[in-house]
C-alpha positions in Angstrom: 9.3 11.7 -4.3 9.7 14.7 -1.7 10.7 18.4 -2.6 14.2 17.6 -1.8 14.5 15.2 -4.5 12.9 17.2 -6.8 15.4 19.8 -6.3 18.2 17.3 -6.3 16.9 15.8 -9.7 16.3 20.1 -11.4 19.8 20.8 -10.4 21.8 18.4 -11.6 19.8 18.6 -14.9 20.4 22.4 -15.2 23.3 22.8 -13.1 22.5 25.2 -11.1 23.0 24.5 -6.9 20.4 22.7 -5.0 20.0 26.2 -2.7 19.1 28.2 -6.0 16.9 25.4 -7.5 15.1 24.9 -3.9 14.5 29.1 -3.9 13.2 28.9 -7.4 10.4 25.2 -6.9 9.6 26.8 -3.4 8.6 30.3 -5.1 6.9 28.3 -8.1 4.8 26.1 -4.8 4.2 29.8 -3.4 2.8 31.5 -6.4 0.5 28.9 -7.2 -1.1 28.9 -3.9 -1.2 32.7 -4.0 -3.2 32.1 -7.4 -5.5 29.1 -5.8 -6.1 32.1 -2.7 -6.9 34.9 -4.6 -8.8 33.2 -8.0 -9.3 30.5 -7.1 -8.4 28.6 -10.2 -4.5 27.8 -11.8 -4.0 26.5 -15.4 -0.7 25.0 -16.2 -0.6 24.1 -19.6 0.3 20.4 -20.6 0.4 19.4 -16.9 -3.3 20.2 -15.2 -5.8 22.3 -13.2 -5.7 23.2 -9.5 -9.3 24.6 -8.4 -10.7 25.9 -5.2 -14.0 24.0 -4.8 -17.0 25.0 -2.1 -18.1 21.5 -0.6 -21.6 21.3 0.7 -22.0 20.8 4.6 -23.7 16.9 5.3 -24.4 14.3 7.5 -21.8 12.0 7.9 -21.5 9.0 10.3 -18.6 8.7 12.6 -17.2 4.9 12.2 -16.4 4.2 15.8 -19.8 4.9 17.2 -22.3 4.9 14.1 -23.2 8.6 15.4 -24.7 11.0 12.8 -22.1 14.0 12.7 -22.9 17.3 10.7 -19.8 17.8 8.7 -19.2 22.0 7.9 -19.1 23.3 4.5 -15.6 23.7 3.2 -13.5 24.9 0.9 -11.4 22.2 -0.9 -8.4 22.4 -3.8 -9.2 19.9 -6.6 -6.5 18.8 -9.3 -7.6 17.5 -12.9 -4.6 16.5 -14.6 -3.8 17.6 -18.3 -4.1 15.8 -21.5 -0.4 15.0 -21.5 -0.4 13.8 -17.8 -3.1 11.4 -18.4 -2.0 9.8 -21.5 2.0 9.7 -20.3 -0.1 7.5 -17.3 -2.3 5.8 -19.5 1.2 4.3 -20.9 2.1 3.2 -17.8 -1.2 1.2 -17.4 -0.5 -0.2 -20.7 3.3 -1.1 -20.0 2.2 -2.8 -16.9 -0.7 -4.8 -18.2 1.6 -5.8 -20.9 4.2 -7.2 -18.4 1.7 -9.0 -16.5 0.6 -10.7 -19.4 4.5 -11.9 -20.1 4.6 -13.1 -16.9 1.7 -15.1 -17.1 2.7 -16.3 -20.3 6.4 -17.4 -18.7 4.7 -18.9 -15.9 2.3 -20.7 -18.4 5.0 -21.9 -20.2 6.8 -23.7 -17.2 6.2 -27.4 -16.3 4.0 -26.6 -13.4 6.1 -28.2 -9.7 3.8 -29.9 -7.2 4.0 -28.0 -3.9 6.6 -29.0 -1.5 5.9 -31.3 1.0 8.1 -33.0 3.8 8.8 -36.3 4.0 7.2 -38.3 6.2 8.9 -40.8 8.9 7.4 -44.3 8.2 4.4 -45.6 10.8 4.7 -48.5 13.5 2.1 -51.0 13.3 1.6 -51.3 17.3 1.3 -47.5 17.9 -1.0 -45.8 15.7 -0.4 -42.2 15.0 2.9 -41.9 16.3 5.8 -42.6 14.1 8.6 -44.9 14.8 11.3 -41.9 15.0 9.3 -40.8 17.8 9.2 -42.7 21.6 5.6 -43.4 22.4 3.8 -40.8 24.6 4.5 -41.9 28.5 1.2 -43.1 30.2 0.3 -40.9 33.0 0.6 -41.7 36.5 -2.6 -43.7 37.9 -1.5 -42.2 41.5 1.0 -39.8 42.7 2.0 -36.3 44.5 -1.0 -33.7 42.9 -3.6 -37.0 42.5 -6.5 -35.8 45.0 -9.0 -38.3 43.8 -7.5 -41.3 45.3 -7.4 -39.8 49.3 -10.4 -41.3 51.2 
């Protein structure tokens, strides 16, 4: 889902216009990447935590050439999601496990089809391999224009 649809989706629910609703999520993004800037840390109740994080400088290894590369220290924003978030996706887990298993169930429960397979033209007796829908491959020329073997 992209910002626009979000918008679309908050202002038809509240009915205020898309402009408005797109001022008021953009200034919601803005002041919670002010917060993450200045304390590093945001707490939004019943939905998660966004945390500036110091990672470590290393060695890495660069995949193309398998050179070693010393990778900078940085400063990375890390997201734990809530206890209401987790579980809300925990359902979904659950919901989708379940409909597997109905599925497998169904399908179980089917008389099981053997793979399709085309039929087959019947075989001639005096040409091996090649059915009798079919002319028999032409023999190739013993001489002709291209044949450099036979010049003395």
């Amino acid at each position: 889902m992209t910002k626009k649809e979000i918008v679309k989706t908050i202002s038809e629910e509240i009915g205020l216009t898309q402009l408005k609703t797109k001022e008021i999520v953009q200034k919601t993004f803005d002041a919670i990447v002010t917060t993450l800037v200045e304390e590093g840390r945001i707490e939004l109740r019943n939905f998660g935590v966004f945390e500036v994080k110091k990672r470590a400088a290393r060695k890495a290894r660069n995949p193309r050439t398998g050179a070693k590369v010393d990778v900078d220290e940085k400063y990375v924003v890390t997201f734990k999601p809530g206890k209401e978030m987790e579980e809300r996706v925990r359902q979904l887990e659950e919901k989708d496990r379940q409909g597997r298993l109905e599925s497998e169930q169904a399908a179980s429960a089917q008389p099981q089809q053997p793979p399709y397979s085309a039929p087959q033209p019947p075989q001639s007796n005096d040409s091996p391999g090649y059915p009798t829908a079919y002319p028999s491959p032409p023999n190739p020329p013993t001489s002709g224009p291209g044949d450099y073997g036979s010049q003395g």
